[in-house]
C-alpha positions in Angstrom: -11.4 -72.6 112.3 -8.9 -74.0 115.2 -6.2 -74.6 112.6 -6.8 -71.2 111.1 -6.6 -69.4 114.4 -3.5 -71.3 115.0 -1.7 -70.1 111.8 -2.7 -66.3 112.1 -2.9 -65.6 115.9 0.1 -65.6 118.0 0.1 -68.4 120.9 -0.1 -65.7 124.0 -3.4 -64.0 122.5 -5.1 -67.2 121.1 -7.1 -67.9 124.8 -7.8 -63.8 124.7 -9.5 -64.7 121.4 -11.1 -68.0 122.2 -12.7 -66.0 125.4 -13.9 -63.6 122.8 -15.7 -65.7 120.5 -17.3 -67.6 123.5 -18.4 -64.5 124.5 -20.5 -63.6 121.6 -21.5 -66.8 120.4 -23.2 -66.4 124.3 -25.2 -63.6 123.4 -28.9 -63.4 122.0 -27.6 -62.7 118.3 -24.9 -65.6 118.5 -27.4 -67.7 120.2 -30.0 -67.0 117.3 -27.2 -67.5 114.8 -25.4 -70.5 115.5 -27.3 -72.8 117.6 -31.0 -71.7 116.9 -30.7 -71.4 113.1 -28.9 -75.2 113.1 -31.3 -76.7 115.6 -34.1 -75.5 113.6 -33.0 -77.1 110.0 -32.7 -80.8 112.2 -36.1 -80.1 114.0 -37.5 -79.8 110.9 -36.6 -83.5 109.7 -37.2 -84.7 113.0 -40.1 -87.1 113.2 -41.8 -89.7 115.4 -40.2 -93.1 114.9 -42.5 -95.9 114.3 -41.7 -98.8 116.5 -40.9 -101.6 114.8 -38.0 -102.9 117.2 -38.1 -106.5 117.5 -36.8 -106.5 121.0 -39.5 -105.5 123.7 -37.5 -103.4 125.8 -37.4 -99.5 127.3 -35.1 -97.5 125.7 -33.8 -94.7 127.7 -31.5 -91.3 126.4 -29.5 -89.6 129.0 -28.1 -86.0 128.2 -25.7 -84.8 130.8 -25.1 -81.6 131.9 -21.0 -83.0 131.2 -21.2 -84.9 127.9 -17.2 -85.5 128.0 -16.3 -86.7 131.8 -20.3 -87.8 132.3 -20.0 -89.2 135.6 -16.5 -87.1 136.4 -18.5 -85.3 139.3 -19.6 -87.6 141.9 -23.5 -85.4 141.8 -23.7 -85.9 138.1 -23.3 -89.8 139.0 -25.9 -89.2 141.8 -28.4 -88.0 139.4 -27.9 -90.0 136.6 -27.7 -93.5 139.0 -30.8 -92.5 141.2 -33.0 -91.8 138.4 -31.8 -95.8 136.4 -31.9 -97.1 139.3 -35.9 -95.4 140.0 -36.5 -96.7 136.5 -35.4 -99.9 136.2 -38.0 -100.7 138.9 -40.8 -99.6 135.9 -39.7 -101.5 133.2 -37.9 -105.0 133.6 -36.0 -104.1 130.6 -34.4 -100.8 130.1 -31.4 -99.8 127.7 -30.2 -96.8 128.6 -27.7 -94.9 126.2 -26.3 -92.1 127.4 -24.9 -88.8 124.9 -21.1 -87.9 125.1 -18.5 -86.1 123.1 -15.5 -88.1 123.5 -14.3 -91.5 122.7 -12.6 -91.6 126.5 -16.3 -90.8 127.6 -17.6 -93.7 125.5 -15.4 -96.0 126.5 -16.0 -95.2 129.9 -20.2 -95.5 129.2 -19.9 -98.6 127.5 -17.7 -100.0 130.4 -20.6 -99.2 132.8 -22.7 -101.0 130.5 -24.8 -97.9 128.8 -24.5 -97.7 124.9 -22.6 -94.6 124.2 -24.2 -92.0 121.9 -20.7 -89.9 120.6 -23.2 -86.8 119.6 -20.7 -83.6 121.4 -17.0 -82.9 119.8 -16.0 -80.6 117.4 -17.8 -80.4 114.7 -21.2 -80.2 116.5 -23.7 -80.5 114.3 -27.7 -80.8 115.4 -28.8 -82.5 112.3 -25.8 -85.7 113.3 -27.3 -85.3 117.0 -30.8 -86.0 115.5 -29.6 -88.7 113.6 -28.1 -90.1 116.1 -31.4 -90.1 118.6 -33.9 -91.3 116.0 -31.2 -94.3 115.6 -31.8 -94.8 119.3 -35.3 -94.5 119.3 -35.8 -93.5 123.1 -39.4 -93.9 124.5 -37.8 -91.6 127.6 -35.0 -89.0 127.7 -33.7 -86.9 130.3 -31.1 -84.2 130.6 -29.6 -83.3 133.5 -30.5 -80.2 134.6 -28.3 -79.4 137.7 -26.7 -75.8 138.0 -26.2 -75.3 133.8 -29.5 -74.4 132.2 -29.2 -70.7 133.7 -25.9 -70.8 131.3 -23.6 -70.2 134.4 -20.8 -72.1 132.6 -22.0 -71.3 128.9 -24.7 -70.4 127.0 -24.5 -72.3 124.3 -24.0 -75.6 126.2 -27.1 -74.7 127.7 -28.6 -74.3 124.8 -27.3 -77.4 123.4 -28.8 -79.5 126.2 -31.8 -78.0 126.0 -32.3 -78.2 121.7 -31.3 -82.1 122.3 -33.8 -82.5 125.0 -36.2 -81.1 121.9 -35.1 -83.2 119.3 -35.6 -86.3 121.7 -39.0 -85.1 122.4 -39.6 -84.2 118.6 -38.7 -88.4 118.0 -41.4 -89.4 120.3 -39.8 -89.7 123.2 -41.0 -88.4 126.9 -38.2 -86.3 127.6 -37.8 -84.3 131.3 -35.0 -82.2 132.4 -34.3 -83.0 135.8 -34.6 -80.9 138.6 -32.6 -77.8 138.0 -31.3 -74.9 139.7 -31.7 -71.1 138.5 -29.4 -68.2 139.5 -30.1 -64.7 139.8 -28.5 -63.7 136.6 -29.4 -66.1 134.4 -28.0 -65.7 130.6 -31.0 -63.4 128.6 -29.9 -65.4 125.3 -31.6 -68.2 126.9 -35.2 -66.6 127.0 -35.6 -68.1 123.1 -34.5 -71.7 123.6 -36.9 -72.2 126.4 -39.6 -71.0 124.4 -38.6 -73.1 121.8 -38.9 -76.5 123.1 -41.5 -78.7 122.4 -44.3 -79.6 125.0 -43.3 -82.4 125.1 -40.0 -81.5 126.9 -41.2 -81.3 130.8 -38.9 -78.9 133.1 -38.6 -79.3 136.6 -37.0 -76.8 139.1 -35.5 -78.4 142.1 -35.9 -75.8 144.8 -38.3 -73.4 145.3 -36.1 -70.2 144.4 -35.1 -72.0 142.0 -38.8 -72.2 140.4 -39.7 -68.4 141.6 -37.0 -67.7 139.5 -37.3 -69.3 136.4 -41.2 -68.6 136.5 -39.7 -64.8 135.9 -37.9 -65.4 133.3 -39.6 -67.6 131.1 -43.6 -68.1 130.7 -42.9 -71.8 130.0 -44.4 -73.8 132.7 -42.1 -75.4 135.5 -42.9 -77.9 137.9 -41.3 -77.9 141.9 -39.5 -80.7 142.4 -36.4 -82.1 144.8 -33.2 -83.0 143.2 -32.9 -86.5 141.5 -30.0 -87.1 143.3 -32.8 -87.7 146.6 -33.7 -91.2 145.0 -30.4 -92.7 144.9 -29.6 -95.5 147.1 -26.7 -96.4 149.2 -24.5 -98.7 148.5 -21.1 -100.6 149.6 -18.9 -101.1 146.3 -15.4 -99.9 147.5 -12.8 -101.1 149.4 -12.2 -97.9 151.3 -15.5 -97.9 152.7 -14.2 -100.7 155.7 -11.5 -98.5 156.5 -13.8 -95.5 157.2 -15.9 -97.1 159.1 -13.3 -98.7 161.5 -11.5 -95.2 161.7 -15.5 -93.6 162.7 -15.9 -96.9 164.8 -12.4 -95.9 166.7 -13.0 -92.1 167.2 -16.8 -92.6 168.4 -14.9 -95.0 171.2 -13.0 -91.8 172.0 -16.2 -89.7 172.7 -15.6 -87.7 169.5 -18.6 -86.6 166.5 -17.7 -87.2 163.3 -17.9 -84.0 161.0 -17.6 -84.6 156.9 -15.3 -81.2 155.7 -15.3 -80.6 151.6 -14.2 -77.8 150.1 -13.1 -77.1 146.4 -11.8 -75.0 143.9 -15.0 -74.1 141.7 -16.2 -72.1 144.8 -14.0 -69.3 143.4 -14.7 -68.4 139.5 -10.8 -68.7 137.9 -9.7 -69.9 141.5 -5.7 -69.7 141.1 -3.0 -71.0 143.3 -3.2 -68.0 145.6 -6.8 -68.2 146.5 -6.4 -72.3 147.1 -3.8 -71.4 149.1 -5.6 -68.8 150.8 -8.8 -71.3 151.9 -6.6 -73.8 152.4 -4.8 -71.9 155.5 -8.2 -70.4 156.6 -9.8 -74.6 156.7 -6.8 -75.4 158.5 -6.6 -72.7 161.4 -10.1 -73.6 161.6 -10.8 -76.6 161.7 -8.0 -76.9 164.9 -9.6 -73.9 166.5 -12.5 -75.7 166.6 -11.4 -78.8 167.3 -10.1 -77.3 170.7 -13.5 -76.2 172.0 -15.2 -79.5 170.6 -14.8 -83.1 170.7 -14.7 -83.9 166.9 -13.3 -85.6 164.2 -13.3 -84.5 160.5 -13.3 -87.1 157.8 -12.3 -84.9 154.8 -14.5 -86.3 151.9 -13.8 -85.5 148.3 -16.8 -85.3 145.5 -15.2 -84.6 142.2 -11.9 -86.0 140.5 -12.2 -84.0 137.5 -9.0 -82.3 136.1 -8.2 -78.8 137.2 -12.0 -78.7 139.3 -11.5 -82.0 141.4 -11.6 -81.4 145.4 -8.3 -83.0 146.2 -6.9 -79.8 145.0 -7.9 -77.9 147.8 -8.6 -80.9 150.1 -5.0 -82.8 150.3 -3.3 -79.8 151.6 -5.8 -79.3 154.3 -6.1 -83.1 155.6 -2.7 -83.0 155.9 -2.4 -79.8 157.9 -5.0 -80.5 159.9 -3.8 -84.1 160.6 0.3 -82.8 161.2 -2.1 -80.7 164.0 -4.6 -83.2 165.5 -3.3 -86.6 164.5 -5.9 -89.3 164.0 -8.6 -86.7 164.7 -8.6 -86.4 160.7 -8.8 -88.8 158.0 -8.2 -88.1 154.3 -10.0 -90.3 151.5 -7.8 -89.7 148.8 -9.4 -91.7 146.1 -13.1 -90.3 145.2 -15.5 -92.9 146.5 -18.6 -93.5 143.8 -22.1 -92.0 144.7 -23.9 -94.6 145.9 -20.8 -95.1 148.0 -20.6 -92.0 149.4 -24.0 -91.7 150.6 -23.6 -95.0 152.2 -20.4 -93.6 154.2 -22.5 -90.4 155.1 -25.3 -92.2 156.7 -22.5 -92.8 159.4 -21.3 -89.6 160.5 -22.7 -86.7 162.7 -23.0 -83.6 160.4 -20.7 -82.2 156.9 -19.7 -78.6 156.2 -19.2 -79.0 152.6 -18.8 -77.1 149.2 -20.2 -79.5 147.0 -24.1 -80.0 147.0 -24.8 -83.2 146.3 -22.5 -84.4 148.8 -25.2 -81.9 150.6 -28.0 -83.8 149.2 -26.3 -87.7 149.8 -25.6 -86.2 153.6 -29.7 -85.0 154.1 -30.8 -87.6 152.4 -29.8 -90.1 155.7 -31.0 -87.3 157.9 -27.6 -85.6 158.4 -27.1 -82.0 158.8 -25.7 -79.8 156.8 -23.6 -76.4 156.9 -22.9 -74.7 153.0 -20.3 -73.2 151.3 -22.6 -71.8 148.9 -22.0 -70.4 145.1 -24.4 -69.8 142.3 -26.9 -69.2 144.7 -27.6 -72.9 145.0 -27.8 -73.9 148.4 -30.5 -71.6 149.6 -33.6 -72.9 147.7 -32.1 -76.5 149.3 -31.4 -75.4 152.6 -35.6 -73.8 151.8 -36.7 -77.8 151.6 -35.6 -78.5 154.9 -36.8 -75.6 156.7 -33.0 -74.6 157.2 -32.1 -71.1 157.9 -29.2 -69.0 156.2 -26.9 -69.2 159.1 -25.8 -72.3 157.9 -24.5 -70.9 154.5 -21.2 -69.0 153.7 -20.4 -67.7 150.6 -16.9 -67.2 148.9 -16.4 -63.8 150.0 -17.5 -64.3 153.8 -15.3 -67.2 153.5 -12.2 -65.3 153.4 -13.9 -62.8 156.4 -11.6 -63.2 159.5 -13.0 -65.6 161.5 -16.0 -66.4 159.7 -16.0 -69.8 158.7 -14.6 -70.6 162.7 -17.6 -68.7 164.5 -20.1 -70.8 161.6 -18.9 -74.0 161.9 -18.8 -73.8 165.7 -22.3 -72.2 166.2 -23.0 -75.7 163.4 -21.3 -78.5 165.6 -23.1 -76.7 168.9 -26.8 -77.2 167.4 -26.6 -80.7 165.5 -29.0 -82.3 167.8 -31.6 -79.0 166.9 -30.6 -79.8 163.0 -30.9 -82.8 162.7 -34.4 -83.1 164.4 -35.3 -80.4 161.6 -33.7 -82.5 158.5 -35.8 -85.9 159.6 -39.3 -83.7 159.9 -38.8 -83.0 156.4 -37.1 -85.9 155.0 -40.1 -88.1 153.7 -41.6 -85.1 151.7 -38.4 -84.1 149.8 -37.9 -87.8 148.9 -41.4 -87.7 147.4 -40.9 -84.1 145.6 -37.6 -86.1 143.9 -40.0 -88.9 142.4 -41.9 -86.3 140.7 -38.3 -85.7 138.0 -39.8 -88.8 136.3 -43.6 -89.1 136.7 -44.3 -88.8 133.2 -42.6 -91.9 132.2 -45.0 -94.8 132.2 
């Protein structure tokens, strides 16, 4: 179809026309048509597997919400990491493969020591994918739910997620897709995949708006959890991490707090050089106009090194701004650290103002408060765990409100003591809503 569309439509309306397709293939009908109808002649020829494996060990699918960068975004990593990790404690031997759509991806899996499962790419086909599974033979799966089963980004990869998650279950494995958020809007087209899924496949919201939500939506059941993310521990396995803590070592001797500052491109749907520009200069002025009333330093903290989406994009332009401003007051990582290193870095500073929300989640996790700059609705059910308020959340559009995002983040650096008190209280019980992502797998 690609080399088709290449030979009859002209280059400047070929993206017009891709947008198109995507567009109705996102509907109920191109739902039903394509994936349903496809997912439906594999389900059929998917059985349980008999075990007859000579080797004794767990074997554990992983479907990520990104099957082509996997770990690209520092909260799929989280996820993913925190939930091994939890599981490796259950069974002494555990081989995990993990589903992805390129051979970069794979290479990248293997290198980490997961068997790659090449199941996404162009063709997809559901029948391959099932193939492909019952060759594995997983006695667990789990997708990973995060902020794509309400088909923000697409509908059909959704859909595909979710349909895998099925087949897994379908080849006797205990399959649960972890905690999840659910927007307002989520796509309709979606309704008939949920009630598809086997009963086997175990959903799990991972706020409670997030649950109220979904519960109105779909009459499949749902279960409350915390985000998977909550379970992952910290660790030191970057060289950066000595200089960031000598530079908080040196401005603590100074008298200053240490406040983490993120901030990236996805907050704006199609974000182009304007807007990036645009936040950039509104972080900046700021950030100093803060900094004049209060005795703090900003460690600017990147999340995601994905192409086109990755923070440094917005972040680099502000760190060095703000540093030209108020010298060694700011301090710019400018290589992503790893999860496990990040929330090891976080459990070191004072409070974060951030965009990303598992850098949210690594930062509450150590009992450190948290201010949002919220899309897709997400922060609110997790700032609802912690007994947060609202105040504490901007959104794109107050974002770019004259003097917003200065009046919020100094009301934020003026009550940390009152925060933080608030994030411990509630601390143990979110860790123990997070476990609940893998209770079924015994």
């Amino acid at each position: 179809m690609k080399a088709i569309l290449k030979r009859i439509v002209p280059p400047a309306h070929r993206a017009r026309l891709r947008r198109l397709i995507d567009g109705m293939r996102d509907t109920a009908l191109g739902i039903r048509l394509t994936e349903m109808t496809a997912w439906r002649s594999a389900a059929d020829r998917t059985h349980p597997m008999s075990n007859t494996r000579a080797d004794t060990k767990k074997r554990l699918l992983i479907i990520p919400c990104d099957p082509f960068s996997v770990t690209g975004s520092r909260g799929d990593q989280a996820m993913i990491e925190a939930a091994v990790g939890r599981l490796r404690l259950r069974a002494d031997k555990l081989h995990v493969g993990i589903v992805t759509g390129t051979a970069e991806g794979a290479a990248k899996i293997r290198a980490q020591g997961y068997e790659a499962l090449q199941i996404f790419g162009e063709p997809f086909s559901y029948i391959r994918a099932s193939e492909e599974i019952c060759r594995f033979a997983p006695d667990w799966a789990f997708a990973i739910g995060a902020d794509v089963v309400d088909g923000y980004y697409s509908a059909v990869s959704a859909a595909r997620m979710l349909l895998l998650s099925d087949l897994a279950a379908r080849s006797g494995a205990h399959v649960s897709v972890l905690g999840f958020s659910f927007n307002n809007h989520p796509k309709a087209s979606l309704r008939q995949v949920f009630a598809a899924l086997h009963d086997k496949v175990r959903l799990h919201a991972r706020d409670p708006i997030s649950e109220r939500r979904f519960r109105a939506f779909s009459n499949r059941s749902v279960e409350l959890v915390a985000d998977a993310a909550f379970m992952l521990q910290p660790a030191i396995d970057m060289h950066a991490h000595e200089s960031v803590t000598s530079w908080i070592s040196a401005r603590r001797a100074a008298g200053d707090i240490i406040v983490v500052y993120n901030i990236h491109p996805l907050l704006f749907k199609n974000a182009d050089a304007e807007i990036i520009n645009k936040i950039s200069n509104i972080s900046i002025d700021s950030i100093v106009s803060v900094s004049k009333k209060h005795k703090v330093s900003w460690l600017f903290l990147p999340h995601d090194d994905r192409p086109n989406v990755g923070d440094g994009i917005c972040l680099a332009p502000i760190a060095k701004g703000v540093g030209t401003l108020i010298g060694d007051r700011a301090y710019y990582i400018d290589v992503v650290p790893t999860a496990p290193e990040i929330k090891a870095m976080v459990g070191a500073v004072d409070g974060a103002a951030t965009g990303r929300m598992h850098l949210a989640i690594a930062c509450l996790g150590r009992g450190v408060p948290v201010m949002g700059l919220t899309y897709q609705d997400k922060f609110h059910g997790l700032f609802e765990h912690f007994g947060l308020d609202d105040r504490g959340l901007l959104s794109p559009s107050d974002l770019l409100e004259p003097g917003k995002l200065t009046e919020t983040l100094d009301e934020f650096i003026g009550t940390l003591d009152v925060l933080r008190a608030r994030v411990e209280a509630r601390r143990e019980h979110v860790s123990d809503l997070a476990l609940k992502n893998l209770a079924q797998f015994k």
